[in-house]
N, C-alpha and C positions, 0 to 999 in steps of 0.2 A: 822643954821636954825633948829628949832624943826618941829619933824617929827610930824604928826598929825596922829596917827594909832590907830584900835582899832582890835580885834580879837574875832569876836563873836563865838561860840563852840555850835555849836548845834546837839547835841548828839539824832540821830533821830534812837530809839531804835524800827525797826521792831521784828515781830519773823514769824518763817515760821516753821509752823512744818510738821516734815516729818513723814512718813509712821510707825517710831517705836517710834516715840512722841516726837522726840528732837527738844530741841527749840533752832534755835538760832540767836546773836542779829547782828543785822549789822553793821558795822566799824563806828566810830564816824565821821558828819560833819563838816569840819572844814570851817567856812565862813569870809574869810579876809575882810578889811574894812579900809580904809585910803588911803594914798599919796604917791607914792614914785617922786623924782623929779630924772631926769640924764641931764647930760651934759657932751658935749668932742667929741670923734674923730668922723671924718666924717666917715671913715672906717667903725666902728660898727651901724653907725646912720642909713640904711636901717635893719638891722636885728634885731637892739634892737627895732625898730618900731616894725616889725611882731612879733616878740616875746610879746613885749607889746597888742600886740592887742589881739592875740590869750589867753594871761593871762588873760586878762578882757574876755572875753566867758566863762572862769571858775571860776572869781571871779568878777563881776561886778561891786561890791562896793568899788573896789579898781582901785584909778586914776594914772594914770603913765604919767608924763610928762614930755618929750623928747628935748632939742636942741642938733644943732651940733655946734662946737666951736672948732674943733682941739683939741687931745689930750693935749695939753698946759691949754687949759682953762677946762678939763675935771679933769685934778692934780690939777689947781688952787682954783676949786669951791669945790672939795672935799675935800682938805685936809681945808677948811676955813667952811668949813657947811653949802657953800651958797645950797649943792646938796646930794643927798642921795649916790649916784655912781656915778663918771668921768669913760667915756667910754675912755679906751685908747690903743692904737696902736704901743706899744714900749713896751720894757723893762721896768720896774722902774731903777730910780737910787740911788745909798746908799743916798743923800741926802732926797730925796724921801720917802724913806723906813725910814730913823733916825724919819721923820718928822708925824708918822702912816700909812703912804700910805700900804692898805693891797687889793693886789691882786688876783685874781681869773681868769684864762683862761676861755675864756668861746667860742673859735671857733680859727680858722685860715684862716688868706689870704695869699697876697703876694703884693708885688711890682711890677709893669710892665714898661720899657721904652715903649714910647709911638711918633708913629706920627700922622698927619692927614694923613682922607682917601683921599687926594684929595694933598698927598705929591706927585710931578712929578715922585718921583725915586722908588716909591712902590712896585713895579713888585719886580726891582731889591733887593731893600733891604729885602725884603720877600725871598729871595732866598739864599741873600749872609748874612743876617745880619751884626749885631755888634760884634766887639768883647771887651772884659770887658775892657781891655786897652785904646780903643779908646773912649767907654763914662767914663770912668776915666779922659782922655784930654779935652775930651768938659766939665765935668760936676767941674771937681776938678783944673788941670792945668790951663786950656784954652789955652795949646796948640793949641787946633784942633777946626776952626773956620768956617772954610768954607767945603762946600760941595764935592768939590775935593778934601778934603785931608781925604775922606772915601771911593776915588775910583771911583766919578763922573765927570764928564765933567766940569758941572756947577761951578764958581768959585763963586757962590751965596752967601750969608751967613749964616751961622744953626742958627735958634733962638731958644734959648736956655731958658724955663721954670722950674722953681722952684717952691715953698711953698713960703709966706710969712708970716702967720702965724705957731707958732710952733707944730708942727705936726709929728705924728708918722709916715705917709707916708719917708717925708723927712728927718726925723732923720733914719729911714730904710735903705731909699735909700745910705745915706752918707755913713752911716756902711758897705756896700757892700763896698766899696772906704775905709774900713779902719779909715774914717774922722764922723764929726758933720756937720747937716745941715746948722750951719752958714758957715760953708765951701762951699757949693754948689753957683757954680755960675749961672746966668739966672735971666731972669725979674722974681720979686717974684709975685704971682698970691692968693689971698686967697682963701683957699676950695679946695676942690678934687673938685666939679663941676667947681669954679671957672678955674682950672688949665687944667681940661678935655675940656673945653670950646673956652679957650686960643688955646691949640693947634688944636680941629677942627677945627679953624677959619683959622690958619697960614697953608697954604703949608710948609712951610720951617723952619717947628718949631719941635723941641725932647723937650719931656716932660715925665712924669711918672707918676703912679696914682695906686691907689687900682683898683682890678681885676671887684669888682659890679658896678666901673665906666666905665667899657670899654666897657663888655658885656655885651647885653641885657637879662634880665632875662626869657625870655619868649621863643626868638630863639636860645639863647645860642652863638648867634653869635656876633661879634663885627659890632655891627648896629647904633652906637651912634656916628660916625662920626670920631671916631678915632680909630686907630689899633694899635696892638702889632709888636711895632720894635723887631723883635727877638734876643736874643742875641746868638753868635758863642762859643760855651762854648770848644768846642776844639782846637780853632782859627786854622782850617784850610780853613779860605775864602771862609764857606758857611755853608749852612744851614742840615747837614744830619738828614735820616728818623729818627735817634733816638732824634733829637734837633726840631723838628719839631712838636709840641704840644699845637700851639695856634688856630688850626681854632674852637675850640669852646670852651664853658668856662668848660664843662664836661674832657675834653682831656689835659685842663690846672690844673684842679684840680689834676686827676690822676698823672701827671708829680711830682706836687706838695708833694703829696703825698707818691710818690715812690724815692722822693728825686733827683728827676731829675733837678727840676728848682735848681739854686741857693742859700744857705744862705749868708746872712741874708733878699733878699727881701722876703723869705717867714718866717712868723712871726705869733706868736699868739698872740691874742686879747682879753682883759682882761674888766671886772668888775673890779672899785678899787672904795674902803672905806674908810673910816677915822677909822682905827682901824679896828679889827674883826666883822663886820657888826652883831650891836645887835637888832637892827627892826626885828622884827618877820616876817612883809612884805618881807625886801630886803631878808631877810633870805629865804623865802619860791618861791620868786621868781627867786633868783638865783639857789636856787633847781633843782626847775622845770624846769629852762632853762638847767642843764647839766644832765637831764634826758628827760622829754619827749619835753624841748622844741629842742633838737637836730634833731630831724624829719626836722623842719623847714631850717636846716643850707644850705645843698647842694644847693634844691629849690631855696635858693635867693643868691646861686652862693658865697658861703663862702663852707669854710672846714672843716667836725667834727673832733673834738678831738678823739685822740684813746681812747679804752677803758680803757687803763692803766691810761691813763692822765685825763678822768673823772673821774675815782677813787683817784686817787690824788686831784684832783681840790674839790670834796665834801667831803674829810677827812678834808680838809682845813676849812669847816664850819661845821665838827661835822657830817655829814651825813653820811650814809651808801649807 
């Protein structure tokens, strides 16, 4: 796809003079003008909206159009020119990378197991959690099928939700397990809404999901019908005060960020090109997103980058 862009320069020379006569001019306008197109992971798809919007408040002329598709269709469009940047939620892979895929961090989430708020054992699972072995059996084995064989009564059966489209969520998730999300077993569900959806509705459903799908952005709390199955990362058969970091989405970041949750569900998320992104647009709008549009990250419940790691990520396009 040809990019449609223009870059108008309008060099709006004031002078202000002061008190011993000196004039001087003020810093050149630079007024952007054209398209940029994204597509790809659901993950980055609420934040590259705010980002986008907030860019057009300071450059109006310039149109950004947005879908979600799974990190799968966000490598597919961009490495083919159907898009300007594939929003995606993984790694690249060498294949990937031989093929131009060229990356840019541009924030962080995580992974979350997930049940409904209306699972019967909620109390308890909030208290005792999981431990990684046991969703390794439900998610990778299929050992572990039923409800009692996590320590409940219930000999019910776990329903067990997946990705069915290719997605960074679930290629995340497998990696924690060591595996690839075609290894992951469970009904496949498309979308992170799709998936989050799925298991509000089931009582008796594990699932997973990026963190902007679980928590509402405004109370910070998990208001959206489904909750964070914790996991026991000590596996001592509960939940302690130091494992204990989900009741809101500020106290999950922190965790995240002090290296407390788990990798690989916590993961960063990238801008990817076809090549060294030569659009003077994408160029100036990835800019901007790892400077001033990082204000925006925490607010809609993602993760900023350190500062180390945005000075890396803007060497990568020549910036300072």
């Amino acid at each position: 796809m040809k990019t449609n862009y223009k870059i108008v320069i309008g060099v709006l020379i004031g002078f202000i003079t002061l008190t011993s006569g000196t004039v001087i001019k003020k810093a050149p306008h630079i007024d952007l003008e054209g398209n940029i197109s994204i597509s790809g992971a659901f993950a980055l798809y609420p934040i590259a909206v705010k980002w986008a919007e907030e860019f057009k408040k300071i450059h109006p002329k310039v149109k950004i159009d947005i879908s979600a598709g799974g990190a799968g269709k966000g490598i597919t469009d961009v490495l083919s020119k159907v898009t300007d940047i594939g929003l995606v939620s993984r790694d690249l892979n060498p294949e990937e990378a031989k093929k131009g895929a060229f990356a840019i961090a541009v924030t962080k989430d995580a992974v979350i197991p997930t049940v409904s708020a209306i699972n019967p054992y909620l109390a308890e699972l909030k208290t005792k959690g999981v431990k990684k072995d046991a969703l390794n059996n439900i998610y990778i084995t299929g050992k572990i099928k039923f409800w009692n064989q996590l320590g409940f009564k219930s000999a019910a059966p776990i329903h067990v939700y997946t990705r069915s489209d290719a997605a960074g969520a679930a290629e995340t998730w497998a990696k924690y397990f060591g595996k690839k999300q075609e290894d992951l077993l469970g009904v496949a569900v498309y979308g992170d809404p799709g998936l989050a959806t799925a298991v509000k509705k089931d009582p008796g459903a594990i699932g997973y999901n990026n963190i902007v799908y679980i928590y509402d952005s405004k109370t910070k709390k998990a208001t959206n019908g489904i909750v964070v199955l914790p996991i026991d990362l000590n596996n001592n058969g509960k939940i302690d005060a130091d494992e204990n970091f989900y009741d809101n989405i500020d106290q999950l970041i922190a965790a995240i960020v002090a290296g407390k949750y788990p990798s690989p569900p916590a993961r960063d998320l990238y801008f990817v090109t076809k090549g060294k992104p030569q659009n003077p647009i994408v160029v100036e709008f990835t800019k901007w997103i790892l400077t001033e549009g990082q204000k925006y990250v925490n607010e809609a419940g993602y993760i900023k980058l350190s500062d180390e790691k945005l000075t890396a990520e803007k060497a990568k396009l020549g910036a300072k």
